[in-house]
One Martini backbone bead per residue (centre of mass of N, CA, C, O) as a GRO file, in nm:
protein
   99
    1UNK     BB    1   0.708  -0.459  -1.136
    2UNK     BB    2   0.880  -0.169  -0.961
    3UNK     BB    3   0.852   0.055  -0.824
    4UNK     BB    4   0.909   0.414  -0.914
    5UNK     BB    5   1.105   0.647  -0.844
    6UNK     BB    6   1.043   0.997  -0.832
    7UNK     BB    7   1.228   1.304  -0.924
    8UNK     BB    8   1.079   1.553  -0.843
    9UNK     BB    9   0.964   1.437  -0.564
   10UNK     BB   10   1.216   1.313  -0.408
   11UNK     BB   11   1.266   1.606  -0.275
   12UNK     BB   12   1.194   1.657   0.047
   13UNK     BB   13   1.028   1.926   0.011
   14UNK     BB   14   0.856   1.772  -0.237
   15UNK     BB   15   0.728   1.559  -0.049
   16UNK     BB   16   0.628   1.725   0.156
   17UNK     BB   17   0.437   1.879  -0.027
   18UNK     BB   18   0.265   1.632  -0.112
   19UNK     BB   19   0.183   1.527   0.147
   20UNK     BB   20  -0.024   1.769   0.200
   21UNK     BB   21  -0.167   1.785  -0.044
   22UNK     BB   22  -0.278   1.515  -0.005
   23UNK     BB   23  -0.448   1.570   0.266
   24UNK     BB   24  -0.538   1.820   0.085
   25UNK     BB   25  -0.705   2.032  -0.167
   26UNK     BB   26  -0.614   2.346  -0.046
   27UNK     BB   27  -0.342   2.529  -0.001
   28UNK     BB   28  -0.171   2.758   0.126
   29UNK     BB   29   0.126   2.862   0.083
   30UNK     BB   30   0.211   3.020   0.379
   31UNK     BB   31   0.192   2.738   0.505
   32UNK     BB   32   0.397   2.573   0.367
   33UNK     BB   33   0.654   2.747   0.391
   34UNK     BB   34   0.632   2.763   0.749
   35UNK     BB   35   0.665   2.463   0.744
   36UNK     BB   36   0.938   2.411   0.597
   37UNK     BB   37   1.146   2.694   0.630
   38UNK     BB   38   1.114   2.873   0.360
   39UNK     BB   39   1.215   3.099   0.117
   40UNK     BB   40   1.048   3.211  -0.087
   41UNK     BB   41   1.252   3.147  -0.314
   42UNK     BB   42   1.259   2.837  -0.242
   43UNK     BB   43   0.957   2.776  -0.279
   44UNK     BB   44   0.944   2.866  -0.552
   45UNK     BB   45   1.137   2.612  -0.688
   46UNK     BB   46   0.977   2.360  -0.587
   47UNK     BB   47   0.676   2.471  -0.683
   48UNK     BB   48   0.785   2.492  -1.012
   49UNK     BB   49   0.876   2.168  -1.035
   50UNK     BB   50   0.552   2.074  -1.015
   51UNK     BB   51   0.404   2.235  -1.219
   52UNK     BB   52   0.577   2.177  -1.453
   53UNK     BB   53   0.498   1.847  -1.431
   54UNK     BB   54   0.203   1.834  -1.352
   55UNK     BB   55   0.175   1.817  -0.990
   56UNK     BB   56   0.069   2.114  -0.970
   57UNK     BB   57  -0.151   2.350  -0.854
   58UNK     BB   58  -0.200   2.753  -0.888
   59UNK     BB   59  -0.417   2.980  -0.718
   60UNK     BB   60  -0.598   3.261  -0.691
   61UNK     BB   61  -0.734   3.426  -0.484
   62UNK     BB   62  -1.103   3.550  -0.466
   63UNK     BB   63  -1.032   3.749  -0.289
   64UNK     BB   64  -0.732   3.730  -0.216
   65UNK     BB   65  -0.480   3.811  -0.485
   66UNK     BB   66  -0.201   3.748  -0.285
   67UNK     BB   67  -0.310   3.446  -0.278
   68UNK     BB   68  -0.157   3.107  -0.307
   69UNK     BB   69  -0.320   2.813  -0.405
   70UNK     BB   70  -0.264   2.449  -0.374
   71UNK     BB   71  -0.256   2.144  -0.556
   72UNK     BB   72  -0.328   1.849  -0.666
   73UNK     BB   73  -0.337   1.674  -0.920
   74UNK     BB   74  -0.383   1.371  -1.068
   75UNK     BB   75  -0.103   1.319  -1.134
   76UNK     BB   76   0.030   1.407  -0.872
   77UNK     BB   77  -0.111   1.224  -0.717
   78UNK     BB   78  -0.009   0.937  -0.840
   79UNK     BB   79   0.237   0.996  -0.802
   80UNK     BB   80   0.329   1.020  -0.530
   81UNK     BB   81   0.181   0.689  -0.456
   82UNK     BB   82   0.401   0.586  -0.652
   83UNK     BB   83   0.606   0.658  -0.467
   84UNK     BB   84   0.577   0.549  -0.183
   85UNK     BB   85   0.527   0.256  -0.297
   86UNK     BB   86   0.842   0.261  -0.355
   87UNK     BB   87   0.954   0.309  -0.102
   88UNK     BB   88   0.840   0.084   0.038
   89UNK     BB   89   0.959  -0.127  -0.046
   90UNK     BB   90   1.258  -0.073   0.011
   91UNK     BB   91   1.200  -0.125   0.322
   92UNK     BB   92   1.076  -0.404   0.304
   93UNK     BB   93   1.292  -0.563   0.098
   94UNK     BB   94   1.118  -0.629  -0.180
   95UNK     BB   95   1.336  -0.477  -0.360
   96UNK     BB   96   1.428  -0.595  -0.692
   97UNK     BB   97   1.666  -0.651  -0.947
   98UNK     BB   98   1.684  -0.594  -1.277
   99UNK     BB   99   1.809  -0.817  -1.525
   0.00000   0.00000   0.00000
């Protein structure tokens, strides 16, 4: 069986966004916004549609409750390197169409 992109995941953004996410356990959020060069409305959809997906988790700072820090949860996480594993075959040429 080939492994198969995620459509949630596909879009730059949001592969972006898992990308950063999983290199460490828990992003601010403003912190991923100013990296991606999104404005607020723009990553909030962003990360509405991963959220909705069960593959970002959102919690709010317990000192400042005005930040919202984002983590991937374990489906996010498993979709993500399903989705890498994917892309690597593609590129590597040994992606087969099924029969």
């Amino acid at each position: 069986m080939n492994p198969v992109l995620d459509p949630v995941i596909h879009p730059l953004y949001r592969l972006q966004l898992c990308a950063m996410l999983d290199a460490g356990t828990a992003v601010e959020s403003s912190v991923l916004r100013a990296h991606l060069g999104l404005s607020p409305s723009a990553f909030s959809k962003q990360v509405a549609a991963l959220v909705e997906a069960g593959y970002v988790r959102q919690e709010r700072g317990e000192l400042d409750s005005r930040k919202t820090w984002l983590s991937l949860t374990k489906a996010g996480s498993r979709a993500y390197r399903g989705h890498i594993r994917a892309l690597e075959t593609i590129v590597s040429g040994t992606f087969q169409e099924e029969s």
